[in-house]
DRENDO-1510 file (C-alpha; in Angstrom, 1 decimal, always signed):
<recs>
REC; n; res; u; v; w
REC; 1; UNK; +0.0; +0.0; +0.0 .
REC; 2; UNK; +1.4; +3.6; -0.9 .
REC; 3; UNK; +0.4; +6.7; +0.9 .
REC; 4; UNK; +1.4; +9.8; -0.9 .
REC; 5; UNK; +1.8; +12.8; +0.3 .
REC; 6; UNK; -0.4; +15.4; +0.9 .
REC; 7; UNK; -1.6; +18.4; +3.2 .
REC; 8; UNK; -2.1; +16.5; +6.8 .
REC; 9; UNK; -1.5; +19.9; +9.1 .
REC; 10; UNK; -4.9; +20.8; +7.0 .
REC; 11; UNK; -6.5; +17.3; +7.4 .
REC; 12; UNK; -5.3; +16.2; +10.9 .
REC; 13; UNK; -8.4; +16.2; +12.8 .
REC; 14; UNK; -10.2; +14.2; +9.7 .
REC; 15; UNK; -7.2; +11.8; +9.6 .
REC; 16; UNK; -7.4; +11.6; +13.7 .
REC; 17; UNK; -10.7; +10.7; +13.8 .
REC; 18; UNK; -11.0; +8.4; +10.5 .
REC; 19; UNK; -10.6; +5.1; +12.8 .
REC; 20; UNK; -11.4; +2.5; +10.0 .
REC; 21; UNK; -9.0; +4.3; +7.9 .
REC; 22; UNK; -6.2; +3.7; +10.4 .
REC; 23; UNK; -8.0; +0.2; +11.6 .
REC; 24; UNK; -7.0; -1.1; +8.2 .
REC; 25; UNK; -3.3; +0.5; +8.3 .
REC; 26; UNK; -3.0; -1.8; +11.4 .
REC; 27; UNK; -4.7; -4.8; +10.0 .
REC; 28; UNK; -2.4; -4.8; +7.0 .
REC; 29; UNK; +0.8; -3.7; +9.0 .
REC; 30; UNK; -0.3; -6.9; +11.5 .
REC; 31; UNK; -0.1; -9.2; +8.5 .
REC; 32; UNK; +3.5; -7.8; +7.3 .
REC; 33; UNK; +1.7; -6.3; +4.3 .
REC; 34; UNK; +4.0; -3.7; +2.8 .
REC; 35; UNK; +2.9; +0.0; +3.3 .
REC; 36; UNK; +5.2; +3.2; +2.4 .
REC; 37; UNK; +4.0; +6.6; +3.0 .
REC; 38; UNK; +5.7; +9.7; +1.3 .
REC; 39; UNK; +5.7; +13.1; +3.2 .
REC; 40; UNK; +1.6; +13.9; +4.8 .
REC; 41; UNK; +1.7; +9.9; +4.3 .
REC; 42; UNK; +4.9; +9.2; +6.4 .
REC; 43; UNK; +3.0; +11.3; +9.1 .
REC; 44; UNK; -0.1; +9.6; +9.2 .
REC; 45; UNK; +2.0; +6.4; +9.6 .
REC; 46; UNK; +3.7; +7.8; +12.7 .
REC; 47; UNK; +2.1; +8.5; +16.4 .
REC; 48; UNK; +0.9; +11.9; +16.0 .
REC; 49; UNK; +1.1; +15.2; +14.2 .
REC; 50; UNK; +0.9; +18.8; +16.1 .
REC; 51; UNK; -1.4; +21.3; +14.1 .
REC; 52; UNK; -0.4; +25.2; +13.8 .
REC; 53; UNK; -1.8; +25.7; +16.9 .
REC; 54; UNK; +0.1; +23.3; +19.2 .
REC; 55; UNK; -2.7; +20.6; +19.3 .
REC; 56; UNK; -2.1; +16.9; +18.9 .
REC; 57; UNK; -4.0; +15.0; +16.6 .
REC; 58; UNK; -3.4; +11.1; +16.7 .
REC; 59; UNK; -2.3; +9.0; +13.9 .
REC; 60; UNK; -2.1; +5.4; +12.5 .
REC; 61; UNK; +1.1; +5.1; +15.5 .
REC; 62; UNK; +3.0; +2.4; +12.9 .
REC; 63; UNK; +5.9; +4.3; +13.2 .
REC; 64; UNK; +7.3; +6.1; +16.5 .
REC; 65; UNK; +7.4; +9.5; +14.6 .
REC; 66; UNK; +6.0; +12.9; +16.1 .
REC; 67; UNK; +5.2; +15.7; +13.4 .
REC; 68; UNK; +4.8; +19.6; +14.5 .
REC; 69; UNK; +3.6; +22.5; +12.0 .
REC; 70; UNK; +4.0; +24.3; +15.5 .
REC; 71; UNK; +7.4; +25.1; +14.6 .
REC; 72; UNK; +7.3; +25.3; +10.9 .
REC; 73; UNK; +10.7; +25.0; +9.3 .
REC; 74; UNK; +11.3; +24.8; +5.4 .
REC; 75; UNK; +12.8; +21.4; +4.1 .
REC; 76; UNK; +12.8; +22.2; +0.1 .
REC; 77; UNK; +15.5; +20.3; -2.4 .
REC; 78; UNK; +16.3; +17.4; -4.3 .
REC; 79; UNK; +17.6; +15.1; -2.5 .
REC; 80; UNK; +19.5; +11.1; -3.3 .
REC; 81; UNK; +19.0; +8.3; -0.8 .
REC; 82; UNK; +20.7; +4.8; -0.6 .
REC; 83; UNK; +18.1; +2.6; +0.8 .
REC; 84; UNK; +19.3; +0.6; +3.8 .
REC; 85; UNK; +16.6; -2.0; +3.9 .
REC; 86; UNK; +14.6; -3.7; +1.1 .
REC; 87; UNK; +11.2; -1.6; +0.7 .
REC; 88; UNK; +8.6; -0.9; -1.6 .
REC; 89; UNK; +10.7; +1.5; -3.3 .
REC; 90; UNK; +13.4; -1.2; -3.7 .
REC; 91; UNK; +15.9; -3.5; -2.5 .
REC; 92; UNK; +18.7; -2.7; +0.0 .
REC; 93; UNK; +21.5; -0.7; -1.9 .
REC; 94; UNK; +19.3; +0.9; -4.4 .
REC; 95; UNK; +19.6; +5.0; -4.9 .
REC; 96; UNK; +16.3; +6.9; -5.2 .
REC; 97; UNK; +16.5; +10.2; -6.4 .
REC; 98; UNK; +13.7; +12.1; -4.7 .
REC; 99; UNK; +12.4; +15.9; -3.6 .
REC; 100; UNK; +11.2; +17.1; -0.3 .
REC; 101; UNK; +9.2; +19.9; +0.3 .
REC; 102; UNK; +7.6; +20.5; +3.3 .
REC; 103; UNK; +7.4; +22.7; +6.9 .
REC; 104; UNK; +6.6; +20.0; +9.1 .
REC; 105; UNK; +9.5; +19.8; +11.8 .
REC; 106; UNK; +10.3; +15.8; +13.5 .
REC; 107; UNK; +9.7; +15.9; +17.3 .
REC; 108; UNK; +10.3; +12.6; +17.9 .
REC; 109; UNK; +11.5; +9.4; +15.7 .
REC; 110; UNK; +12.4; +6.0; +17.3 .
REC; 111; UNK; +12.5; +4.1; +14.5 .
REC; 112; UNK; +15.5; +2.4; +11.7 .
REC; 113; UNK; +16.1; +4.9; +9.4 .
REC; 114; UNK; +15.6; +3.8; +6.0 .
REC; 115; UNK; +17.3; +5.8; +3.7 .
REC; 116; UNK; +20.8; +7.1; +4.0 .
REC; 117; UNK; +20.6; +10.7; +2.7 .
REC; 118; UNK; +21.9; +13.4; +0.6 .
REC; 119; UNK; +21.3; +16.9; -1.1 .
REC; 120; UNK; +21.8; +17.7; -4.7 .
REC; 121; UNK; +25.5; +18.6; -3.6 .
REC; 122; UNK; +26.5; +15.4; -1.8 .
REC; 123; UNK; +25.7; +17.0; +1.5 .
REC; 124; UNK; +24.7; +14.4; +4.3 .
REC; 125; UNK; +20.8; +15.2; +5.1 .
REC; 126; UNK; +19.4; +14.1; +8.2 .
REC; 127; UNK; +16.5; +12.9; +6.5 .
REC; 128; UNK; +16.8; +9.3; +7.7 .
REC; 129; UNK; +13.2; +8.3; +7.2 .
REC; 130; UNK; +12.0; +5.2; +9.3 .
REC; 131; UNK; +11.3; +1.4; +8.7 .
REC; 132; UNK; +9.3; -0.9; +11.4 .
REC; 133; UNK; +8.7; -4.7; +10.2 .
REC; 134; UNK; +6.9; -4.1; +6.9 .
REC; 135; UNK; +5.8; -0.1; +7.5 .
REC; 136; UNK; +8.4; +2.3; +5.6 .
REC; 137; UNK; +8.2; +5.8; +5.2 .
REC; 138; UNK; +10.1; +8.9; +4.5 .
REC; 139; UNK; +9.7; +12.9; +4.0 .
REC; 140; UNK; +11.2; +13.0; +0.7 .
REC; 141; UNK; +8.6; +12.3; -2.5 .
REC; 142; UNK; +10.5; +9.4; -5.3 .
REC; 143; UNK; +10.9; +10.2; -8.2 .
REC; 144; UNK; +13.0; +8.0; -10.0 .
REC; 145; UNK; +15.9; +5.3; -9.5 .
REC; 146; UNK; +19.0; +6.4; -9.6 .
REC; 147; UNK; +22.1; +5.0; -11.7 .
REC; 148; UNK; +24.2; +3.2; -9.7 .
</recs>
């Protein structure tokens, strides 16, 4: 299952409250069903996301990732990632050449990265994303494999 991304600061208290919605994330995350979520997706996959206004709204909690759009911060570039795990996006070893765009700032993540990250420039980006048993997720949107 793919979750793209999306606008979840605007959607949180729908996505909170949409219980069969995240009922069947847990279903098919108990049966090792492979779900990835890409940026508002990668949130809903984690515990929780803070709105503008400081208040938690609870998520799908299949990764141990906090969100905040309390304390907005710009994350905008291309970015290349060597995937450390085999995933829906690929197998261990494989570069994805991506672009993240978003203001959401990480509070808390507990989780395996899955990605081993970089900007345009080479520069080491901590944009690790995460990986729990078959649930995978990262900020950063694919776009295409790279050439290794």
């Amino acid at each position: 299952m793919w979750l793209p991304g999306g606008y979840p600061e605007l959607h949180a208290g729908v996505l909170s409250s949409a219980q069969k919605f995240q009922g069947g994330l847990q279903t098919l995350a108990g049966r090792s069903v492979p779900i990835h979520g890409e940026c508002g997706g990668y949130m809903v996959l984690g515990r929780g996301i803070e709105d503008a206004r400081g208040v938690h709204h609870s998520m799908a909690g299949l990764l141990q990732l906090e969100t905040s759009f309390a304390t907005r911060s710009l994350h905008l570039g291309y970015r290349r990632a060597r995937l450390l795990a085999d995933c829906p996006l690929g197998s261990v070893g494989a570069e994805i050449m991506g672009h993240e765009f978003h203001y959401a700032s990480t509070l808390a993540a507990a989780d395996d990265p899955l990605v081993a990250c970089s900007d345009a420039a080479g520069g080491v980006m901590p944009e690790g994303g995460a990986r729990r048993g078959s649930v995978t997720g990262t900020f950063f949107h694919a776009i295409d494999r790279g050439q290794t």
